[in-house]
C-alpha positions in Angstrom: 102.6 97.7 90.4 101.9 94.5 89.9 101.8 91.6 93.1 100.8 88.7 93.8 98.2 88.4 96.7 97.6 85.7 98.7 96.5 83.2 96.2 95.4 86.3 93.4 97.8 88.5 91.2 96.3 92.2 90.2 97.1 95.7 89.4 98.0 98.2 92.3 97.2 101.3 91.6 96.9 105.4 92.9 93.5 106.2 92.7 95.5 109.9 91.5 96.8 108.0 88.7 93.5 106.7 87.4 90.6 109.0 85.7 88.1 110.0 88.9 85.3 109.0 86.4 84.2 105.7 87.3 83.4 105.2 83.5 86.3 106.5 82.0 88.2 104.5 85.0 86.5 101.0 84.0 87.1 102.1 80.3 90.8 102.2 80.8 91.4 98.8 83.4 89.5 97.3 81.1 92.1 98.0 77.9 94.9 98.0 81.2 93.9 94.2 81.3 93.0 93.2 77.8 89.4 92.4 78.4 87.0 92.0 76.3 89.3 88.4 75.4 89.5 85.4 77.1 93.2 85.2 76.4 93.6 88.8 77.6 96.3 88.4 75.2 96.3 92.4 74.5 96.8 93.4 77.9 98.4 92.4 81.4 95.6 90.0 82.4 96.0 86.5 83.5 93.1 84.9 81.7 91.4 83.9 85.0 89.7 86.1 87.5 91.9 85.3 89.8 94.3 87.2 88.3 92.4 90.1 86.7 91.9 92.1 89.8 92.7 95.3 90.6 93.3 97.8 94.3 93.0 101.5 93.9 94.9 102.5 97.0 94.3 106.3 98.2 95.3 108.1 101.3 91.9 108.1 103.9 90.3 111.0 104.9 88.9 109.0 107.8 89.9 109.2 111.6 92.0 106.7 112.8 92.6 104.8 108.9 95.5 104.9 107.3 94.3 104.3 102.9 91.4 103.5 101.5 90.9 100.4 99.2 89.2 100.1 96.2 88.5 96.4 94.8 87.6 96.2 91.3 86.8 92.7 90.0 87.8 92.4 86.1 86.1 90.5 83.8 87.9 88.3 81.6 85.8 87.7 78.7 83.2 90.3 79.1 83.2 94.5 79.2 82.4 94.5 83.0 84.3 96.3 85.9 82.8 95.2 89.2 82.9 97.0 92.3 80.0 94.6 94.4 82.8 92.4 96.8 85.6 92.9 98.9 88.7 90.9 97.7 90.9 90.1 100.8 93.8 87.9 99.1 94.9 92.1 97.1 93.9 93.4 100.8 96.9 91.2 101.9 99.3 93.7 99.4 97.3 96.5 100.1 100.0 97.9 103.5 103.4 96.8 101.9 102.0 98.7 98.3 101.2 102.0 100.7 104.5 101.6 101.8 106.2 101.2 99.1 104.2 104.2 97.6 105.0 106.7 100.4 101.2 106.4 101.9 102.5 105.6 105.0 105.9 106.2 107.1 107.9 103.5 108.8 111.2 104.2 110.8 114.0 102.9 109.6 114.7 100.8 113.0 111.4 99.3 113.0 110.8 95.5 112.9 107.1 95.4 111.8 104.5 98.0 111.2 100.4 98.2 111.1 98.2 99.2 108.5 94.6 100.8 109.2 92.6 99.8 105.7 89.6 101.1 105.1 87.8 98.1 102.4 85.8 101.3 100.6 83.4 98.5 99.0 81.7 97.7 101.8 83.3 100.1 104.4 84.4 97.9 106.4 88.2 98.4 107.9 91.3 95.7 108.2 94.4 95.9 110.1 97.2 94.4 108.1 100.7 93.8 110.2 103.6 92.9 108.1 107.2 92.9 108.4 109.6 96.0 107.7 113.2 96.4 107.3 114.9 99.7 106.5 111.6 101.5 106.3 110.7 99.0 103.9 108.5 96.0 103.2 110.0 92.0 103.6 108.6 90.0 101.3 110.6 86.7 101.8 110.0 84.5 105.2 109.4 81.4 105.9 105.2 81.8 105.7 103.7 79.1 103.1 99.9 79.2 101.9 98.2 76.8 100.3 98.1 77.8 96.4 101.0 80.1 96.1 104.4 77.9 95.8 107.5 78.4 98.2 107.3 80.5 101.3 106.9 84.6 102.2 106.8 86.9 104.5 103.2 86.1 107.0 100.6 89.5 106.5 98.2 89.2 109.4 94.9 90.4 108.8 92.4 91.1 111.2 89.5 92.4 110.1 86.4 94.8 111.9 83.0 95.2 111.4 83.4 93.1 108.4 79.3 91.4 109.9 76.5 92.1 106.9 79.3 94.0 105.6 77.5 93.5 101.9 74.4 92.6 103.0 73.8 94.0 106.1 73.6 91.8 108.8 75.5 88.5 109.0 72.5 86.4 108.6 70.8 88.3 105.6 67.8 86.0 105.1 67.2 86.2 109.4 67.2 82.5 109.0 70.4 79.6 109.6 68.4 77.8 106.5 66.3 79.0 103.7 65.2 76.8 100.9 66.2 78.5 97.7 65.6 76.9 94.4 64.6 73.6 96.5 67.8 73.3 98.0 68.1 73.9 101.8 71.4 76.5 101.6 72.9 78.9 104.2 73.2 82.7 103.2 75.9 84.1 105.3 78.3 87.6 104.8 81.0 88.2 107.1 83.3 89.9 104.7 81.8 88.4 101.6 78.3 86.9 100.8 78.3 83.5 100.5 75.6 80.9 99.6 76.6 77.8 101.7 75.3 74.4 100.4 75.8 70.5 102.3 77.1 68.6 99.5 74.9 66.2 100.0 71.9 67.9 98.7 73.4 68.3 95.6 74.4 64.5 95.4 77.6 65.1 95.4 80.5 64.0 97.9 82.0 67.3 98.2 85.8 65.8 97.1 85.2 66.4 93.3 87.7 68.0 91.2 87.0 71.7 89.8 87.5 70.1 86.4 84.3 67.7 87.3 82.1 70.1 89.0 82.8 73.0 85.7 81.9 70.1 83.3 78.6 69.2 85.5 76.3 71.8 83.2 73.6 70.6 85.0 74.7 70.7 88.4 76.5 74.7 87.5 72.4 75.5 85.9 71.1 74.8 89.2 73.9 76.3 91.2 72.8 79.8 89.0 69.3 79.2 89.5 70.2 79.2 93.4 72.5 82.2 93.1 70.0 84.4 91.4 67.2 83.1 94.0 69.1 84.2 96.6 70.7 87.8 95.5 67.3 89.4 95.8 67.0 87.4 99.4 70.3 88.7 100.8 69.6 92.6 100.2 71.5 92.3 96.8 68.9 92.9 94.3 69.5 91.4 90.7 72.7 89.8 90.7 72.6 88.3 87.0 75.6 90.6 86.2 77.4 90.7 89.3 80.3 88.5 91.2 78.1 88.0 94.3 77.1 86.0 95.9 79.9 83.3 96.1 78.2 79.8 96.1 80.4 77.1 98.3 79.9 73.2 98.7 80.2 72.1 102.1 81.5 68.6 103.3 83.3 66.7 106.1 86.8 66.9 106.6 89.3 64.5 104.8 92.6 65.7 105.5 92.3 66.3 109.4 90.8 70.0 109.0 87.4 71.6 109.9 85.4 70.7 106.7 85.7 70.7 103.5 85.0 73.3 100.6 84.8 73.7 97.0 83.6 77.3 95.6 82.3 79.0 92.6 83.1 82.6 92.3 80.3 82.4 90.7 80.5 80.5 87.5 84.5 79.3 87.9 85.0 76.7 90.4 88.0 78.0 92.5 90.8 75.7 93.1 91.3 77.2 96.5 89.3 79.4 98.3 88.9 83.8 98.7 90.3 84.9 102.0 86.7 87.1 103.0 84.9 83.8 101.7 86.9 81.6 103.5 86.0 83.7 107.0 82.0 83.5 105.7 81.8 80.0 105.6 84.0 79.5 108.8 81.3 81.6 110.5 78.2 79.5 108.8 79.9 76.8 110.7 79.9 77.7 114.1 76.6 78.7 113.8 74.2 76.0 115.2 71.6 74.8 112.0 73.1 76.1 109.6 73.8 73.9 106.4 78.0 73.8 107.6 77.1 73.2 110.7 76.6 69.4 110.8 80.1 68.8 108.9 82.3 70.9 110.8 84.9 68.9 112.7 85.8 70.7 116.2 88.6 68.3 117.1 90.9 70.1 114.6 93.7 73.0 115.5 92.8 74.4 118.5 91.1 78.2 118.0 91.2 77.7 113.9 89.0 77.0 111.5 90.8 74.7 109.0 89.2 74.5 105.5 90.2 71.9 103.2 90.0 73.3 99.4 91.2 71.8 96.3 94.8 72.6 96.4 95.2 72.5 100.6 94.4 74.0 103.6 93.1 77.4 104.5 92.9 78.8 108.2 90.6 81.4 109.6 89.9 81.9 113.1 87.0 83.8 114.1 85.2 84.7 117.4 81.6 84.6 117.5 78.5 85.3 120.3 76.3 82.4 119.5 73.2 84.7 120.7 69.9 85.0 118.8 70.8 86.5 116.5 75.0 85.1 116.2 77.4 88.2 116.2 81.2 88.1 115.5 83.4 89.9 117.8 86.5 89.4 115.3 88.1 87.4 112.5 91.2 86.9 111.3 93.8 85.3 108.8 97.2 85.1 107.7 98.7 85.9 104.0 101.5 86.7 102.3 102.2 89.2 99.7 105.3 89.5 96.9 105.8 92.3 94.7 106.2 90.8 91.1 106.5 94.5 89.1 106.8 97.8 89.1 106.6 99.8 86.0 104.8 101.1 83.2 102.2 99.6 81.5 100.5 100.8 78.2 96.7 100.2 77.5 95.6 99.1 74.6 94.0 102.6 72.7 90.5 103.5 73.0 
């Protein structure tokens, strides 16, 4: 099945209809997608890693969970399957996809229905709460997200234990600041390690287009040289081949939000923001010295964290104990989800 997740599009899968190999399964996503190419012309790939994801969806074997979910990050122009992050813009699809799949029973008379998720990357779980008619999932409301046009049906999810999920604690360094690559940055991972960086020390103003900041090569060298710097420094060892960590430019607010954001993922400057990255650098925020810290504006929406991106607005709302060290009691965002296919599709041969 193919859907569009909050502001990504991927493959849904069975992990029973994949090989349990996790060679053999790379192997055939990778012809599944058209990668090596970065057209993807010979496959169902979108030419962006945005939308060159894919969920393996299982039932879970654990108490009190529902499925298990299974991110795998596709490259686009390389033979690499990643399995290093979270992605919680396909988490959003992840409970109507069980649904639709027969993971998961809904009566016919109910209005809405929860969905226990356990994120098998990092362990981690997510409650997804949708709308259901008929036993089935809504996908049209009245819900609009910045980056995805018209309106769906709203997907809350709230998110547990999601803290140092990657890295293991939400501070991986120990420190608000560390100086990486002579650059004062934030390491953070509440859901998704993130490198935060105050525009400003890059000498930039934090409102520059995608198209800039990709054709800056020396500004995207040095954003590397941080990114590697820091991998080893957040528990993640040698990250020169993976997708983590993120790396996101911090600013003040223009457009009556929290602060403002612009994000590589790593090497692609995202024109929005990742829903598990978009909760990180709302909690590097809050947290007193930490490079977000001084632009966050707390006269905003009262309880949210409004993050201005390039193409609009993204909310997170998240609860922290400002102790020593910080610690989040919970987090949670709302996305939508639309089913765009359901078929066959036929890999390119081996």
């Amino acid at each position: 099945m193919l859907m569009r997740g909050g502001t990504s599009k991927g493959l849904y899968l069975l992990a029973s209809d994949l090989p349990p190999e996790p060679a053999a399964r790379d192997d055939l996503l990778l012809r599944l997608m058209g990668s090596p190419d970065p057209r993807q012309i010979d496959g169902i790939g979108g030419a962006h890693p945005l939308t060159s994801k894919v969920a393996v969806v299982s039932p879970s074997s654990r108490p009190g969970v529902d499925v298990d979910y299974l991110f795998l990050q596709v490259s686009v122009d390389e033979p690499l399957v990643s399995d290093r992050q979270n992605c919680g813009n396909l988490l959003s699809g992840v409970g109507p996809f069980a649904l639709e799949r027969g993971l998961i029973d809904v009566p016919d008379d109910a209005t809405e229905t929860s969905v226990r998720i356990r994120m098998v990357n990092t362990d981690g779980v997510a409650t997804a709460t949708f709308v259901v008619e008929g036993g089935r999932p809504v996908y049209g409301g009245d819900t609009a997200i910045a980056g995805v046009p018209g309106t769906a049906s709203p997907i809350r999810l709230d998110f547990e234990d999601t803290a140092g999920s990657s890295c293991g604690s939400l501070l991986p360094t120990g420190h608000a600041v560390d100086t990486v690559a002579g650059t004062p940055v934030t390491c953070v991972d509440n859901g998704m390690p993130v490198v935060v960086i105050n525009a400003r020390e890059l000498g930039l103003d934090g409102t520059e287009s995608c198209t800039e900041l990709e054709g800056n090569t020396h500004l995207r060298a040095h954003l590397e040289e941080i990114r590697l710097a820091a991998g080893p420094l957040m528990g993640l060892g040698d990250v020169a081949d993976t997708t983590v960590p993120k790396l996101t430019i911090v600013s003040p607010p223009r457009h009556g939000g929290s602060l403002t954001t612009r994000t590589f993922i790593p090497h692609r400057c995202h024109d929005a923001i990742g829903v598990l990255g978009a909760v990180s650098v709302a909690t590097a925020a809050l947290i007193p010295g930490t490079t977000a810290a001084p632009v966050l504006d707390t006269t905003g929406p009262g309880g949210l964290i409004r993050i201005e991106h390039p193409t609009g607005t993204f909310d997170a709302t998240v609860e922290l104990d400002a102790g020593d060290p910080p610690t989040v009691r919970r987090s949670g965002i709302i996305r939508t989800a639309r089913k765009l296919f359901d078929g066959v599709a036929f890999p390119r041969p081996a």
